[in-house]
LOVEX-421868 format. One record per residue (C-alpha): x, y, z. Coordinates in steps of 0.25 Angstrom, whole numbers, plus 2048, in hexadecimal, padded with zeros to 3 digits. Layout:
% residues N
XYZ ...
This chain:
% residues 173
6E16A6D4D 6EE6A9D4F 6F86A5D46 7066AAD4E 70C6A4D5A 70D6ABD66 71D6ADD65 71A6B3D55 7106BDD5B 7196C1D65 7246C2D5D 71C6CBD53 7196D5D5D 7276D6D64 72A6E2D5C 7206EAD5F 71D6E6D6D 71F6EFD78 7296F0D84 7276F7D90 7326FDD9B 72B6F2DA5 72F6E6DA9 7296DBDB2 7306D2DBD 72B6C7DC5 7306C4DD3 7336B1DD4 7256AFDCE 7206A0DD3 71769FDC7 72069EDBA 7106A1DB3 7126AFDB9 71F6B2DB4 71B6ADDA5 70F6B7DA8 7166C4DAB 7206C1D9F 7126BFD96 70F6CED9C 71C6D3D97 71A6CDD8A 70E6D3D88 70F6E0D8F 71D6E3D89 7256E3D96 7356E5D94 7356D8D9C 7356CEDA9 73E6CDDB4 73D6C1DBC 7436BFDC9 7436B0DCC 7426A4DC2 73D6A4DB3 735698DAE 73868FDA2 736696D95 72C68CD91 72368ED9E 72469DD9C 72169DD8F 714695D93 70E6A0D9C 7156ACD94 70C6ACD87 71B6A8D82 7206B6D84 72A6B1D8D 7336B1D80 7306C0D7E 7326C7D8C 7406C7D93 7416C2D9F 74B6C6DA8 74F6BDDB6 7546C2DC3 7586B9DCE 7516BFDDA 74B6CDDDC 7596D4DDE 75F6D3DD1 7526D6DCC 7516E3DD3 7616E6DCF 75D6E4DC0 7526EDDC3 7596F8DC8 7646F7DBF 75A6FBDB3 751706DBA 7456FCDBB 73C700DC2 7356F5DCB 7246F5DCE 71F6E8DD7 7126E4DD6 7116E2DE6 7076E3DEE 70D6EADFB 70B6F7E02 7126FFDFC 70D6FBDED 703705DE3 6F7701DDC 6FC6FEDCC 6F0707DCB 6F7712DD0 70570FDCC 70E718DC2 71670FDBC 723719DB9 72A714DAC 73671EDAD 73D711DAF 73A704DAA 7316FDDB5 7316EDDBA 7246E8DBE 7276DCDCA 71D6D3DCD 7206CADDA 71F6BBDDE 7136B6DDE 7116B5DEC 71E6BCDF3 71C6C9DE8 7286D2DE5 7346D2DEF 7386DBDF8 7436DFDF1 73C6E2DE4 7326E9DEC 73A6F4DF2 73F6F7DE5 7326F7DDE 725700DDD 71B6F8DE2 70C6F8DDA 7016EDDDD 6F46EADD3 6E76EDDDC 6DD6E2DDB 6CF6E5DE1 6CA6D7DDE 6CB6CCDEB 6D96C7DE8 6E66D0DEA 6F26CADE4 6F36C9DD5 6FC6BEDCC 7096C4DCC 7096C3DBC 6FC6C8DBC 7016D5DC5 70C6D6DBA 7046D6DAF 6FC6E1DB5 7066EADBB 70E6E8DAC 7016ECDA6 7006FADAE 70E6FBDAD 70C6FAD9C 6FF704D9D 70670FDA5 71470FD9D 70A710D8E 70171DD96 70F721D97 715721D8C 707727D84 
């Protein structure tokens, strides 16, 4: 049994957990649930932080679907997907969208190149990533064999953050 609450465990490993030169940005999310989700991912996967283009939920309901970790990781809010992308360009981010379109790679394939710190964007949950964001992006979709097609958006983030993490560590041993 534990004796130590959530926020004192997390607070005992703030010095010593990592950060990574990757980020994670979500495109007007219609389910607030989602965005609490992808800011758990960079919580628990040490991702610099979230950008989010659209509106932030309450502290409170974030911090439900968050694992509370909404305190820990830095959000950061753009109104719409061009100040976004001027911010981006501004400090050398590079942008990969998970998108499903012609011209996107398998993650399988894909060589994330960390020569400049890297923003994942997941899109809306049924409009995806603009156009806008897109033709400034690289474009890498998760193939899925099974029946369905189209993945949770936060559950595409939190397996494109997740290969993102295990290629940077190869890289760096």
């Amino acid at each position: 049994m534990r004796l130590e609450t959530r926020r004192q465990r997390y607070d005992n490993k703030i010095d010593t957990a990592q950060k990574y030169p990757i980020s994670i940005a979500t495109v007007n999310f219609m389910c607030d649930e989602n965005l609490a989700y992808v800011v758990r991912t960079a919580g628990c996967f040490g991702l610099s932080e979230v950008h989010v283009i659209g509106s932030i939920p309450e502290y409170k309901e974030m911090r439900r679907f968050s694992g509370s970790l909404n305190t820990y990781v830095e959000m950061r809010q753009y109104q719409n997907p061009h100040d976004f992308l001027s911010v981006m360009k501004e400090k050398g981010i590079k942008l990969v969208s998970l998108e499903l379109c012609d011209e996107s790679s398998s993650i399988e394939d894909y060589k994330y190149d960390f020569s400049q710190p890297i923003c994942i964007v997941t899109g809306h949950e049924t409009t995806g990533v603009p156009v806008e964001i897109l033709e400034n992006s690289e474009k890498i979709y998760i193939p899925m064999d099974g029946v369905g097609f189209s993945l949770n958006t936060s559950q595409a983030a939190n397996i494109a953050s997740y290969e993102a993490i295990k290629q940077y560590k190869a890289k760096r041993s």
